[in-house]
C-alpha positions in Angstrom: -125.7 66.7 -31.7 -123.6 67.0 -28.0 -120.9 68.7 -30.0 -123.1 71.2 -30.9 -125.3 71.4 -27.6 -121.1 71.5 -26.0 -120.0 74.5 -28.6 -124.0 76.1 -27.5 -123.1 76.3 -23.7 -119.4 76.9 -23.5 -118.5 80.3 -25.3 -114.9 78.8 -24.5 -115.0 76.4 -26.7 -117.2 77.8 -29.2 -114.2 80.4 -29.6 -111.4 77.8 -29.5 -113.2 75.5 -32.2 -113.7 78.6 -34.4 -110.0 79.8 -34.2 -108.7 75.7 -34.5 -110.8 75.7 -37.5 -110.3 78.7 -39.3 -106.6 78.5 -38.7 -107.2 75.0 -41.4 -109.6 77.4 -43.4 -106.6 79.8 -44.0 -104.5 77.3 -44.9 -107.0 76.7 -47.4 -107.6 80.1 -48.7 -103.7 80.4 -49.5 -103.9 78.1 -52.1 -107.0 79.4 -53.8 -105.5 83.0 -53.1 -102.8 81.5 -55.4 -104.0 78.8 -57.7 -107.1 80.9 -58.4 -106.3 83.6 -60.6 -103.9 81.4 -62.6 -107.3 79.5 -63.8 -108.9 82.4 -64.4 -105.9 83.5 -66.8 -105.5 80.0 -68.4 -109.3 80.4 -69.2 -108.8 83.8 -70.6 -106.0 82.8 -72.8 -107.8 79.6 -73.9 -111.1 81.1 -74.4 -109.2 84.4 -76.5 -107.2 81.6 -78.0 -110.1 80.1 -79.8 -112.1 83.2 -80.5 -109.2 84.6 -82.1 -108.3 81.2 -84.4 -111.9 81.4 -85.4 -112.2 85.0 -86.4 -109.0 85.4 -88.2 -107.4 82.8 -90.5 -104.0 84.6 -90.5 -103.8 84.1 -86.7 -104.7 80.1 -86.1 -100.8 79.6 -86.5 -99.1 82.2 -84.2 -101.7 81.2 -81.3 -101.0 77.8 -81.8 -98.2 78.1 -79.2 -101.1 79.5 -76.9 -103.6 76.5 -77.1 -100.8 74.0 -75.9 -100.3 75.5 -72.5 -100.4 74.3 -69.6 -103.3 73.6 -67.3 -102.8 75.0 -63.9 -103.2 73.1 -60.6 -106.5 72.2 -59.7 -107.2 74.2 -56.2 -108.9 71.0 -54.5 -107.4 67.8 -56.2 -103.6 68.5 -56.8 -101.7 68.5 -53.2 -99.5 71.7 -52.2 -96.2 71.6 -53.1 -93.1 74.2 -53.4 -93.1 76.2 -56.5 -89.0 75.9 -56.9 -88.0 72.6 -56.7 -91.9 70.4 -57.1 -91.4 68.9 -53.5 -94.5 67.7 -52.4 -95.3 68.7 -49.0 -96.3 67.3 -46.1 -99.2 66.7 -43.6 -96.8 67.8 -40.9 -95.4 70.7 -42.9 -98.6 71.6 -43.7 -100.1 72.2 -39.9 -101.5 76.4 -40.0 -98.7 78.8 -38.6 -96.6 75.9 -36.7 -95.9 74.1 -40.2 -93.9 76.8 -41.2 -92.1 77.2 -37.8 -91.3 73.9 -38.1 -89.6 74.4 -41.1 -88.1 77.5 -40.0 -89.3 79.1 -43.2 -87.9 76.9 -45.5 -88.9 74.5 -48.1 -87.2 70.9 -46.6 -86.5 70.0 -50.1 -84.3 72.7 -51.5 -84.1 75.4 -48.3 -86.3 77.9 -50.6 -87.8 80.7 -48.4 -91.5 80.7 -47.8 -93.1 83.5 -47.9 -94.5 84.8 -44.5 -98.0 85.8 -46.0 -99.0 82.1 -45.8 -98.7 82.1 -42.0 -100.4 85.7 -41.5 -103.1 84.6 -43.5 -104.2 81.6 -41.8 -103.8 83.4 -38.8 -105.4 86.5 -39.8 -108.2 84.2 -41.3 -108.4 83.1 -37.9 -108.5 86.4 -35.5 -111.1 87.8 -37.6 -113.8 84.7 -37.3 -113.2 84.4 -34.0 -114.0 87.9 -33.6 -116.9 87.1 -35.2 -118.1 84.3 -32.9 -117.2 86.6 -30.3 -119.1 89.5 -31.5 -122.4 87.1 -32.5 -122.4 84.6 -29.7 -124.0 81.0 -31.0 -126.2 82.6 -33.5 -126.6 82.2 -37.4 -125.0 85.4 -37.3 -122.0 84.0 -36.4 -122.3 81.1 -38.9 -123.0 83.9 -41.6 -120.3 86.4 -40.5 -117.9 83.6 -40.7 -118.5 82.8 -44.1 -118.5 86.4 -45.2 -115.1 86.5 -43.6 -113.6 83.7 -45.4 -114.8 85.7 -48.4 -113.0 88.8 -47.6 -109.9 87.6 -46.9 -109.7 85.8 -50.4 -111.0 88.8 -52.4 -108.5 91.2 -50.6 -105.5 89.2 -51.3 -106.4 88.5 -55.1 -107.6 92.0 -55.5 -104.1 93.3 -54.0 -102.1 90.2 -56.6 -104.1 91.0 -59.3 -106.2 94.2 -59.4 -109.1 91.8 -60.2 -111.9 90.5 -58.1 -113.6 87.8 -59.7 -116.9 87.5 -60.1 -117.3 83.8 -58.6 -116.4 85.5 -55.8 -118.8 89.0 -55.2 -121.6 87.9 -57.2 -121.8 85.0 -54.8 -121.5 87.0 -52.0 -124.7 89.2 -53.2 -126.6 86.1 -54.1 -125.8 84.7 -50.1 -126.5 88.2 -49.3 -130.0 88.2 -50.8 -130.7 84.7 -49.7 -130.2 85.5 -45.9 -132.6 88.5 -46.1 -135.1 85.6 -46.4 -134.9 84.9 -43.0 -133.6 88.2 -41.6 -130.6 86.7 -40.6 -128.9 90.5 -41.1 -131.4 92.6 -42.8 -135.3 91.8 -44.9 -134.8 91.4 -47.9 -136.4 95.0 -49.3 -134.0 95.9 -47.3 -131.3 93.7 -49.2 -132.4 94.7 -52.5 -132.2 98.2 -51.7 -129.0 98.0 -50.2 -127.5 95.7 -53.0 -129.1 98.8 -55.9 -127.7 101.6 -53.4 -123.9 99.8 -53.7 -123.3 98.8 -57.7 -125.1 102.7 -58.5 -123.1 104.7 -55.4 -119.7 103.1 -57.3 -121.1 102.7 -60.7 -122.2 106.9 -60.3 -118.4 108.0 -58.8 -116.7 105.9 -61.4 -118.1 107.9 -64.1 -118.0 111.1 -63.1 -114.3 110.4 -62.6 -113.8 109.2 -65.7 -115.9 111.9 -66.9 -113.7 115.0 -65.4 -110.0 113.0 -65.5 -110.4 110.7 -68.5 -109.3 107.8 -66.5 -110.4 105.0 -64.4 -110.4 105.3 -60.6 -111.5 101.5 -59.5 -112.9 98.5 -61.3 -116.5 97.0 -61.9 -115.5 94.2 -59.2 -115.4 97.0 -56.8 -119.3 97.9 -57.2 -120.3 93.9 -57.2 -118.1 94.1 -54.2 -120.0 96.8 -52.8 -123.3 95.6 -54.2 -122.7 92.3 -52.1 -122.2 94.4 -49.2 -125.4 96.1 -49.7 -127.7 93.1 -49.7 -126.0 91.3 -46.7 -126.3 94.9 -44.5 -128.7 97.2 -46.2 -129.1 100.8 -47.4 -127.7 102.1 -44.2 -125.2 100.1 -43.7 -123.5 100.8 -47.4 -122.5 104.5 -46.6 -120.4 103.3 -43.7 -118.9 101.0 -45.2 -117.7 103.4 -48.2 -116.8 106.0 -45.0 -114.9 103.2 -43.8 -113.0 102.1 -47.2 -112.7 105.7 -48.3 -110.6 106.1 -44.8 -108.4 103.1 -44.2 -107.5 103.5 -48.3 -106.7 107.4 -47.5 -104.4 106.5 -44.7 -103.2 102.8 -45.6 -102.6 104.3 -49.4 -100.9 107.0 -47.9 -97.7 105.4 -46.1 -97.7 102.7 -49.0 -96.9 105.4 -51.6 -94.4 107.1 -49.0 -92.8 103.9 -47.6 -92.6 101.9 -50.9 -90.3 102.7 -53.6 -92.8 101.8 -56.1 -93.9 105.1 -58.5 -96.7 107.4 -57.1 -98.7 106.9 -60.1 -98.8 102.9 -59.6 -102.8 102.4 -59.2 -103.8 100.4 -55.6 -106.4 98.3 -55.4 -109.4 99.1 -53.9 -110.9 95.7 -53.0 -109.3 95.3 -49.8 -110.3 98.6 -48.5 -114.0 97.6 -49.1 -113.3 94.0 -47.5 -112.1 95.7 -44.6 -115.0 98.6 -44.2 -117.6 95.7 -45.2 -116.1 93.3 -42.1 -116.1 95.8 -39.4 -119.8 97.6 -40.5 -120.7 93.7 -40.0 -119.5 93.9 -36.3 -120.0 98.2 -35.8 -122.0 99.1 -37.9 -125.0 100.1 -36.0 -123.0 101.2 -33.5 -121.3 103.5 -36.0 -124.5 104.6 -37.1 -125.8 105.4 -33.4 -123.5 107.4 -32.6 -123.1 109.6 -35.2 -126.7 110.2 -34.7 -126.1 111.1 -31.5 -123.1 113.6 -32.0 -124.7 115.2 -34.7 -128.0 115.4 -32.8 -129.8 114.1 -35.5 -130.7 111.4 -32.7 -132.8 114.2 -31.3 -135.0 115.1 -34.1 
């Protein structure tokens, strides 16, 4: 408990805990970022796999090749190592941001690069809970807000790997969403469940229409969960800035990536991070947002 009462008093601390900490949750976060959707596709294949062998006689012997693959690391149990030469790393080498300056951006085992995502990550990770803790102060809030962050960095950077956001992920940040309405920690929970309906229809409504009048699809169905989770953490309100938000970092952000990459125009960009993004600073500005458009508009005034 004097840890506690310690991180309570000293917003010093509190902050330097939070960033030490989150720095190891990062660190943590790059490996499911990695090892996560390779699950998810082994239990696709698997799962097709048998449906398929059941269904249709004349295909049990061309998947056969498909049942005997490989299992992919476990994220918890199997220990980090470099994906060229299998060299199993380190404690040392596996310290947040100064394991790979240590290493000077190699693997010690066979001089491979490592990429410098892994470092901005965990320290990315980092920044954006302590801003949090800044932001909140000693609060549940905080506690929550972290958590939610943690979230959003691993959605983003599977959504932007893989165009998919998985489902363990959202649909357990709606349920958590929901669950802290109970005790108002953000929002009630009317509130929540507004806010939750208001995200999955507001997407779920846009996709079709745009599907309706172009024929094709402009985001995925892990966007509105995405969206839906966002609701029931923040409410009603709180949903059309964040979709202001999204809708204007992807404008700009997608913007220079099509002019600066060399990738084609018609290459589709996730969408996920953009919501992540819009969801984690309504968390922090929203009402503030809200405020003062109400005020410029002088709808405040009413």
């Amino acid at each position: 408990m004097e840890i506690f009462d310690l991180l309570e008093q000293s917003q010093v601390l509190l902050i330097s805990a939070t960033f030490v900490f989150s720095l190891l949750v990062g660190s943590f976060l790059n490996v499911v970022i990695y090892r996560f959707p390779k699950s998810m596709q082994y239990e696709w294949t698997v799962d097709s796999v048998a449906h398929l062998s059941d269904t249709f006689d004349e295909l049990k012997e061309p998947l056969k090749k498909y049942s005997e693959i490989k299992k992919p690391d476990s994220i918890i149990w199997v220990r980090s190592h470099c994906q060229n030469c299998n060299h199993q790393i380190k404690a040392w080498e596996n310290i947040p941001v100064l394991g790979f300056l240590f290493l000077r951006g190699k693997c010690s085992g066979c001089k491979t690069k490592i990429s410098h995502r892994y470092w901005i990550i965990e320290l990315l990770t980092a920044i954006l809970a302590t801003m949090v803790v800044y932001h909140f102060g000693w609060s549940y809030q905080s506690l929550a807000g972290i958590v939610l962050t943690y979230f959003l960095v691993a959605i983003s950077m599977i959504d932007f790997d893989t165009m998919v956001i998985p489902d363990q992920f959202s649909l357990t940040l709606m349920w958590i969403g929901l669950f802290l309405s109970l005790f108002g920690i953000f929002v009630d929970t009317p509130s929540a469940i507004k806010g939750a309906l208001l995200g999955y229809l507001l997407l779920w409504t846009i996709f079709h229409l745009f599907k309706l009048l172009t024929g094709k699809d402009g985001m995925g169905y892990g966007d509105f969960k995405l969206l839906a989770a966002a609701g029931a953490w923040f409410g009603m309100k709180i949903v059309m800035v964040v979709v202001i938000l999204s809708a204007s970092a992807g404008a700009v952000i997608g913007t220079l990536y099509i002019v600066l990459s060399k990738n084609s125009k018609d290459k589709p960009i996730p969408f996920g991070p953009y919501l992540a993004l819009g969801t984690w600073i309504a968390m922090l500005y929203g009402n503030q947002i809200i405020n003062w458009y109400l005020n410029f508009s002088g709808l405040n005034s009413i």
